[in-house]
N, C-alpha and C positions, 0 to 999 in steps of 0.2 A: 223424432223431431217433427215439429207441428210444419205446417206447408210455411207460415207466415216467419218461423226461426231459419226455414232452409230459403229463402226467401232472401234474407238479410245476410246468412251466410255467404251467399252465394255472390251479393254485392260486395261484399266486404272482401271479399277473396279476389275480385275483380279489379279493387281498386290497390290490393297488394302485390297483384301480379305486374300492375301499371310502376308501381316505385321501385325505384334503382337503391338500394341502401349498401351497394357492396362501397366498401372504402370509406363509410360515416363513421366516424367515433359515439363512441354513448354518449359523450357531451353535446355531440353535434345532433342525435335524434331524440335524446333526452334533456338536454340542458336548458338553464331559463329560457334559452331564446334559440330551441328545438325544434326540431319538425315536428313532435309530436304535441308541443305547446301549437305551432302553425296551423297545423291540423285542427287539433281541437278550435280552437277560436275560430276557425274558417268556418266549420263543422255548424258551430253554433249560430253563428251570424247567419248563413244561408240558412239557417232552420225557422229564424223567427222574422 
């Protein structure tokens, strides 16, 4: 694994250890209006 993959690993695993997902439904972390739709559009917005 290159430094700059373990790198992003490593944030990535940080910010999974921060989410509580026990008790969500697949609707509720997948569905139209999901956390992981949430997610991503936050995701993007802060990037640009």
């Amino acid at each position: 694994m290159t430094k700059k993959s373990t790198r992003e690993k490593d944030v990535i695993d940080q910010i999974l250890d921060q989410l509580d997902l026990h008790g969500m439904t697949q609707e509720e972390l997948f569905g139209a209006d999901g956390l992981a739709k949430m997610l991503t559009s936050r995701l993007l917005n802060k990037a640009l």
